[in-house]
C-alpha positions as CSV (number, residue, x, y, z in Angstrom):
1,X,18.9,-1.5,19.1
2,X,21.8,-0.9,16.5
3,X,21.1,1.7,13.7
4,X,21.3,0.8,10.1
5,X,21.5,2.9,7.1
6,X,18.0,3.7,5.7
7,X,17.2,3.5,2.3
8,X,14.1,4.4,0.3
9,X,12.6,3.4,-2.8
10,X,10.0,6.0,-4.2
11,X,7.4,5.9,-7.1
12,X,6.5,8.5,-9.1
13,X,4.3,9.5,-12.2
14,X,7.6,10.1,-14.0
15,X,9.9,7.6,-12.7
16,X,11.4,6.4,-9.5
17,X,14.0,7.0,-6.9
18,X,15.9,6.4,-4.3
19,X,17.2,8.0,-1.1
20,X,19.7,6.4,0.7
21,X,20.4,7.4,4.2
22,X,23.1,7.1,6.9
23,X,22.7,5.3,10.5
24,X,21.2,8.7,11.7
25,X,19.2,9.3,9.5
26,X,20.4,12.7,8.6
27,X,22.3,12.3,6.0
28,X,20.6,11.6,2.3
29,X,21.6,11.2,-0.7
30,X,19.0,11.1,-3.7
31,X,19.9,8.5,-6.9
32,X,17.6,8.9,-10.0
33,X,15.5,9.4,-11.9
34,X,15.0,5.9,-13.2
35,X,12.6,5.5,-15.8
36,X,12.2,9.4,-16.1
37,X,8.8,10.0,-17.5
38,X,7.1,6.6,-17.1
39,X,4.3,5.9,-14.2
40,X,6.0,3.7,-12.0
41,X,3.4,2.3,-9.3
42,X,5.4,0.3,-6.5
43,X,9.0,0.0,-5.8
44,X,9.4,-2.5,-3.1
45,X,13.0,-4.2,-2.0
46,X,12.8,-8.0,-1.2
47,X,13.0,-8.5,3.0
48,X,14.6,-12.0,2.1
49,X,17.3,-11.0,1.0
50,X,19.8,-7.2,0.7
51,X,20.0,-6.7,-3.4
52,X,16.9,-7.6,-4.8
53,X,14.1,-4.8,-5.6
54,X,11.2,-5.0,-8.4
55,X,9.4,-2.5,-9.9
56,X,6.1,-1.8,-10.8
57,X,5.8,0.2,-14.1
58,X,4.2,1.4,-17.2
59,X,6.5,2.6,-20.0
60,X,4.9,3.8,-22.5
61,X,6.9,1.9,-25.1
62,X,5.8,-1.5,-23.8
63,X,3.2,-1.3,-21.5
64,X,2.6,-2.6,-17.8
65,X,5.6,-4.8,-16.6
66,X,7.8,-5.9,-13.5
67,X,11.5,-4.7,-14.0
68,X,13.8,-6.9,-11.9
69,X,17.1,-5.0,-9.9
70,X,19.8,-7.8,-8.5
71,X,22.0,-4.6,-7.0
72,X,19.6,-2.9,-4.9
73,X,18.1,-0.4,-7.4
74,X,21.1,0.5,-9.2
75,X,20.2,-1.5,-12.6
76,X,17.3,-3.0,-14.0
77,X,16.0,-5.5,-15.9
78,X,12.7,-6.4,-17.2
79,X,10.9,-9.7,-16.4
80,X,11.1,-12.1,-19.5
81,X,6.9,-12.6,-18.7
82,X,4.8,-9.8,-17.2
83,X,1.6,-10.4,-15.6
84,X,-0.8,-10.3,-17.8
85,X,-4.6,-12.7,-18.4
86,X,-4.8,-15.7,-19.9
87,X,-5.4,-15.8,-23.9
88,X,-9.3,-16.0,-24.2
89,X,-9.6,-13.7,-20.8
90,X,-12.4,-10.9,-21.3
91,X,-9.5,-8.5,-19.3
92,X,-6.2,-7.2,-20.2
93,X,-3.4,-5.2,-17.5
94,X,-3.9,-2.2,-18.0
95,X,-1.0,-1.7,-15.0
96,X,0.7,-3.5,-12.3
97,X,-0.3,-1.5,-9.7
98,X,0.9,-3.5,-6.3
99,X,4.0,-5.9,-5.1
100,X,4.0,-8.0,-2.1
101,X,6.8,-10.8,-1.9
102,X,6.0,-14.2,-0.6
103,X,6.4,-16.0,2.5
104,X,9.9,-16.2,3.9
105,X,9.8,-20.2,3.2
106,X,9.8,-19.6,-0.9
107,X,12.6,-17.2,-2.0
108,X,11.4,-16.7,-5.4
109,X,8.2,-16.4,-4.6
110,X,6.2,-12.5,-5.3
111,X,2.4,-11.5,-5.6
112,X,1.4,-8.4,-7.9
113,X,-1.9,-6.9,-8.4
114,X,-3.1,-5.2,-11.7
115,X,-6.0,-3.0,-12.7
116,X,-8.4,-4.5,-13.9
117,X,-8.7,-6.6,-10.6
118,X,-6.3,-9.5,-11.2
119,X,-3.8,-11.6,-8.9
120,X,-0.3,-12.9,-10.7
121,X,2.4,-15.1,-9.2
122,X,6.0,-15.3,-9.7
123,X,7.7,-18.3,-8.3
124,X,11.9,-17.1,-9.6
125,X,12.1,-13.5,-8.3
126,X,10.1,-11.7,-10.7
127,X,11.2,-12.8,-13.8
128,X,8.1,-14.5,-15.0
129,X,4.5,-14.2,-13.6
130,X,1.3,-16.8,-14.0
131,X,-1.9,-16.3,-13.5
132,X,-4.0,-16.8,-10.0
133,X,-6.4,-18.9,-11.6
134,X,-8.5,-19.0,-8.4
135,X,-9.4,-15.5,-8.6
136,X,-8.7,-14.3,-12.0
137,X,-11.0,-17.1,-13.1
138,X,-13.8,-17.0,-10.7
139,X,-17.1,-17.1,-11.7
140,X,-17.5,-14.6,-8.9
141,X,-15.2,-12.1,-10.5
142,X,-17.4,-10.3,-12.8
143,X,-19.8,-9.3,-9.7
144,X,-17.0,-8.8,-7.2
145,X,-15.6,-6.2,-9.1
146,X,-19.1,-4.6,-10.3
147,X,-18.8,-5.1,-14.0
148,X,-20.3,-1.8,-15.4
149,X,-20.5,-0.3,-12.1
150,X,-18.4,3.5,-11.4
151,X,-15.0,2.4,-9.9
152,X,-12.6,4.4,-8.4
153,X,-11.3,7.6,-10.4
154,X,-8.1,6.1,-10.9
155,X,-9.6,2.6,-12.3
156,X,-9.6,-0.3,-10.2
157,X,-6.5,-1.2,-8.4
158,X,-5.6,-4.6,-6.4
159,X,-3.6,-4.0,-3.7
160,X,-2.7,-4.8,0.6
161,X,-1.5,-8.4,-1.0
162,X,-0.8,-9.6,2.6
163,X,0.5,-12.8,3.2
164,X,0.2,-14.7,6.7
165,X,4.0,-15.5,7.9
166,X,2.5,-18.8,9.5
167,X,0.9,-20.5,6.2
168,X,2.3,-19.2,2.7
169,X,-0.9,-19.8,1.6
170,X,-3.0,-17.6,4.1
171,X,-3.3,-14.8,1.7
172,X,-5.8,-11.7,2.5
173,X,-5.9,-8.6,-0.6
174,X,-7.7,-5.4,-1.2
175,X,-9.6,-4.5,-4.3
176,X,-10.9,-0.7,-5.2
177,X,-13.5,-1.2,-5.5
178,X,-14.6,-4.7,-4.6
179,X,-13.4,-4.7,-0.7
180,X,-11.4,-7.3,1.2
181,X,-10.8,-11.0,0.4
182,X,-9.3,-14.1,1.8
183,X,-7.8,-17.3,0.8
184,X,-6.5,-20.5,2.9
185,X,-5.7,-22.1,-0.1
186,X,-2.9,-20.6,-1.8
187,X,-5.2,-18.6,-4.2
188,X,-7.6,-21.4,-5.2
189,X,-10.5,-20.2,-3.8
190,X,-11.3,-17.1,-2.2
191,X,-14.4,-15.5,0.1
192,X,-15.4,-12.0,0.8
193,X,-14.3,-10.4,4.7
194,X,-16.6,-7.2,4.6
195,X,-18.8,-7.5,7.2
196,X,-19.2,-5.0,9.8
197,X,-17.2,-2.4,6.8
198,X,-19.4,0.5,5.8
199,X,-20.1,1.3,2.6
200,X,-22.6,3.9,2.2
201,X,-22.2,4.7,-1.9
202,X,-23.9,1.9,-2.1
203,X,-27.7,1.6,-1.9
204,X,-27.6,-2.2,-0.3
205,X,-26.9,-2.4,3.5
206,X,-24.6,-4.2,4.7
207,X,-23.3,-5.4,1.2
208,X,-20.8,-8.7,1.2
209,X,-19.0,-6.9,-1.1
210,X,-18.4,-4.2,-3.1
211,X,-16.7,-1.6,-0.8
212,X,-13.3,0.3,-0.8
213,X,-10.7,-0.4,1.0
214,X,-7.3,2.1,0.4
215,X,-4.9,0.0,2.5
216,X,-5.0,-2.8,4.6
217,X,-1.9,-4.2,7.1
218,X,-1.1,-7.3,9.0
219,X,0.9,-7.1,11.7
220,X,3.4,-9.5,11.9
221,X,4.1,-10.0,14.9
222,X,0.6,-10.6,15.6
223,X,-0.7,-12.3,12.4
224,X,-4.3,-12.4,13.5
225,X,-4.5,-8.7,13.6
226,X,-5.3,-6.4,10.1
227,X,-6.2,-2.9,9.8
228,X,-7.6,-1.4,7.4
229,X,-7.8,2.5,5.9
230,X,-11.0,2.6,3.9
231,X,-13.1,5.0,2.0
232,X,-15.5,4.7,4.8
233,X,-13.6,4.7,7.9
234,X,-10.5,3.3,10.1
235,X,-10.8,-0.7,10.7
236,X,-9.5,-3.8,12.9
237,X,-10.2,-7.3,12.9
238,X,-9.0,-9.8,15.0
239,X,-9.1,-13.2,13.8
240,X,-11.0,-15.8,13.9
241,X,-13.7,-13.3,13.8
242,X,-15.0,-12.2,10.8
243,X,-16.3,-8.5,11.3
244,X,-14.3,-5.4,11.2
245,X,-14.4,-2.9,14.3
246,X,-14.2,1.0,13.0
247,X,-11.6,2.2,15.2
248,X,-12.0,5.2,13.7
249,X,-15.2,6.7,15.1
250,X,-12.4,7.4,18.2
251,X,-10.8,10.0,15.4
252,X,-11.5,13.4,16.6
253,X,-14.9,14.5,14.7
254,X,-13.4,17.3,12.8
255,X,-11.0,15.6,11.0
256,X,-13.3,12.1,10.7
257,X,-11.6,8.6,9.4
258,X,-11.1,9.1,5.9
259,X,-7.6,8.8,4.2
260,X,-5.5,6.3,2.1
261,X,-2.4,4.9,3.6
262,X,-2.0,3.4,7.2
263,X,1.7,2.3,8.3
264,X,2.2,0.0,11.1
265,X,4.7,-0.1,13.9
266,X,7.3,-2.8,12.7
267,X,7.1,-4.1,16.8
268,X,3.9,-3.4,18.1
269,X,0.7,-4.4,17.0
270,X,-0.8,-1.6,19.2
271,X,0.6,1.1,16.9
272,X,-0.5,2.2,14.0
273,X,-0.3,6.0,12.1
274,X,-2.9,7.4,9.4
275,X,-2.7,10.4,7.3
276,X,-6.7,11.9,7.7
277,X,-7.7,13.2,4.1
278,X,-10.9,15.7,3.5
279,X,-13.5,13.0,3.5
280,X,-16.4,15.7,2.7
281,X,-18.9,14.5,0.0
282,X,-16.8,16.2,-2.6
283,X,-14.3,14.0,-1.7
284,X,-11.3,16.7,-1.9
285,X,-8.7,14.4,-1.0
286,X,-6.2,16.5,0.9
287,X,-5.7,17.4,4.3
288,X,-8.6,18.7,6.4
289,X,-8.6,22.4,6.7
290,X,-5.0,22.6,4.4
291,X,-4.0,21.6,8.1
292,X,-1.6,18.2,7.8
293,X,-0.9,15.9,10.1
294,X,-0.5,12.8,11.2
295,X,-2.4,10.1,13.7
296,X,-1.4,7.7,15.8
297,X,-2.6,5.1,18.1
298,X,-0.8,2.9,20.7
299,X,-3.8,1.4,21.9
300,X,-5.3,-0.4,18.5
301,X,-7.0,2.4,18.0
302,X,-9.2,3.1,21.4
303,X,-7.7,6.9,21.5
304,X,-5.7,8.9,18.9
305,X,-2.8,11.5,18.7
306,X,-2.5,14.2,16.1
307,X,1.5,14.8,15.5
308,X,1.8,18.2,13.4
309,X,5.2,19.4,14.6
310,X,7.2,20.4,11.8
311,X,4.2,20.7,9.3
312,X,2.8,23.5,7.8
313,X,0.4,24.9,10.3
314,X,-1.7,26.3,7.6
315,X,-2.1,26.6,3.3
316,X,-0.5,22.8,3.4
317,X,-2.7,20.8,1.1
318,X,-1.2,17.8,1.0
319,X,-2.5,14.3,-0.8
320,X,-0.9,11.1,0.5
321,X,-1.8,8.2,-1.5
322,X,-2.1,4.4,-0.2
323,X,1.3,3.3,-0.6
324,X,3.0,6.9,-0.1
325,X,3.5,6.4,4.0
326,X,6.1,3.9,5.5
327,X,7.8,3.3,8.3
328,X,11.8,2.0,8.9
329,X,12.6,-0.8,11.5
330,X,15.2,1.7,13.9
331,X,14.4,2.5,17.5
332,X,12.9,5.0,17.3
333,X,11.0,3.7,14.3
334,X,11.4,6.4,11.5
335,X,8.3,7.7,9.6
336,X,8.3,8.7,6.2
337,X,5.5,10.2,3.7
338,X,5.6,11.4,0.1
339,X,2.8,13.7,-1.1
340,X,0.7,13.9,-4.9
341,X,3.1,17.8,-5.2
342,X,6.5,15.6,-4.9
343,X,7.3,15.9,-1.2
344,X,9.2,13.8,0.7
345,X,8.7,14.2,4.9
346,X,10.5,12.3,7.7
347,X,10.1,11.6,11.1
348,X,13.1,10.2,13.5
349,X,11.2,10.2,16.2
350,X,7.8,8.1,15.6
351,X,5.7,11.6,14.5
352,X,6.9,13.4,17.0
353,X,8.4,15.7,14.8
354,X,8.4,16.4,11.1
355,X,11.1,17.9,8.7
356,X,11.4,17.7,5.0
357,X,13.9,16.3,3.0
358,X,13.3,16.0,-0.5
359,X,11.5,18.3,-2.7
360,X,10.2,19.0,-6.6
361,X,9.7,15.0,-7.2
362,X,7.0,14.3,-10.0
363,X,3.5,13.4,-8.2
364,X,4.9,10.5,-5.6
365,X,2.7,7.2,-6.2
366,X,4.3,5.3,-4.0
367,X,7.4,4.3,-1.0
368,X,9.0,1.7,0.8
369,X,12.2,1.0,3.0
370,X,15.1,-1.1,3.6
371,X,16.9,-1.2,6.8
């Protein structure tokens, strides 16, 4: 397979940046700050087509928005209508927290997810954004997302917008906390997929919903297969059933199934690589034992490999946040993490080995590639 140049767009709690990389992957060179000192959330280039990338952000001047780039990150632009709810709507955005663009068959088309739990639509690249009725406006809503009910510590987030490459309106999202839902329908209507998920902060068994997913990934080259990183535990389903395997009761027991972000191979939908966080009832949230490393499976998660090389053997407490873990499309597929202390670690060789090559970033919040 020919090499292409690499590049990366990265999130931060003070702005975003970009690495851009040569054909080997050795060579960076690190653009930015944009947007130094806002939260930026997502930064995620458009796989349709080479110069388009949106942005997920939170100035403080004018509150959550999309900003729009038409030259691959090196200006931006803000969309002329943000998501936000409906005049009347009991919610407003408090953030755009999540980008997904659309099916391959609609150009324009992008997804977002806010906190509170909402779903927007833009059908011209960003630019302006309407309201999912079909969830935003379900009388289901309120309980789905636990109205008066603890949510996560960083308020509820919707996020894994995953859309089906065989039907642009096979959509499946994630909601902290509410769990995992589906739609056939374009958004109109959606249902709970939770079963077989553990959820044990909450007192019902077996709950339809209510759980936690961090991140959850469709293959797509096998569209019928998700996983799914969650509070409790490492999942797979494989459609058309309707309950979630935990894969990750094959983790070694020492280092359990907790964590936040899960990256998929780009080519096989036997591979798959999670970043294990401390998932002890204080809920530390970095890695076990200040001992990092990666895990990954080439068998859908029957056995698992730990892949330290290169890592900090001991003292290295890193926190890698849901969308702070991606994967390039090269062969060897290239690996790359970003940590909460403004790291930025990279793989050439599928986790076989780890090096560094950023450093001193504002807390990362997010990262994706192109090429």
């Amino acid at each position: 397979m020919k090499k292409s140049p690499v590049t990366l767009f990265v999130g931060t709690k003070k702005g975003a940046w970009i690495l851009r990389g040569d054909a080997a992957r050795k060579t960076w060179k690190v653009e930015g700050p944009h947007f130094l000192g806002q939260v930026v959330n997502h930064v995620v280039p458009d796989p349709r087509d080479a110069k388009t990338v949106l942005m997920a952000a939170k100035p403080g001047h004018i509150g959550p928005t999309v900003f729009r780039s038409g030259d691959a990150g090196k200006t931006w632009k803000e969309a002329a209508q943000p998501p936000k709810f409906p005049k009347g709507h009991t919610d407003s955005v408090k953030h755009v927290f999540w980008l997904t663009p659309g099916h391959s068959s609609r150009p324009g088309e992008w997804y977002a997810g806010t906190g509170p739990h909402g779903i927007f639509r833009s059908a011209d690249g960003g630019d302006t954004w309407e309201s999912v009725k079909g969830f935003n406006e379900h009388p289901m809503r309120p309980k789905w997302r636990g109205e008066g009910e603890q949510g996560p510590p960083d308020d509820p987030n919707t996020h894994s917008i995953n859309v089906d490459p065989r039907d642009p309106n096979h959509l499946y999202v994630g909601f902290s906390a509410a769990g995992v839902f589906e739609s056939t329908d374009g958004g109109a209507d959606w249902k709970p997929l939770n079963k077989g998920v553990a959820a044990d902060f909450i007192p019902v068994p077996n709950p339809e919903y209510g759980h936690d997913p961090h991140c959850m990934r469709l293959h797509p080259q096998k569209p019928d297969r998700l996983y799914q990183q969650n509070h409790c535990g490492i999942y797979r389903i494989d459609r058309p059933s309707d309950t979630w395997e935990r894969i990750g009761k094959n983790m070694p027991k020492e280092i359990g199934d907790i964590g936040f972000p899960m990256v998929l191979h780009p080519r096989d939908p036997d591979t798959v690589w999670v970043f294990p966080m401390d998932g002890t009832q204080v809920w530390p949230r970095t890695s076990p034992g200040g001992k990092p490393a990666a895990y990954m499976t080439r068998n859908a998660g029957k056995t698992w490999k730990r892949q330290d090389k290169g890592l900090p053997k001991s003292q290295g407490w890193f926190t890698v946040k849901r969308q702070c873990f991606a994967a390039d499309a090269s062969d060897p597929v290239g690996l790359y993490f970003g940590t909460t202390s403004g790291e930025i670690w990279m793989s050439r060789n599928e986790g076989e080995k780890w090096e560094p090559i950023a450093a001193h970033l504002p807390h990362i919040t997010s990262m994706e590639t192109r090429g």
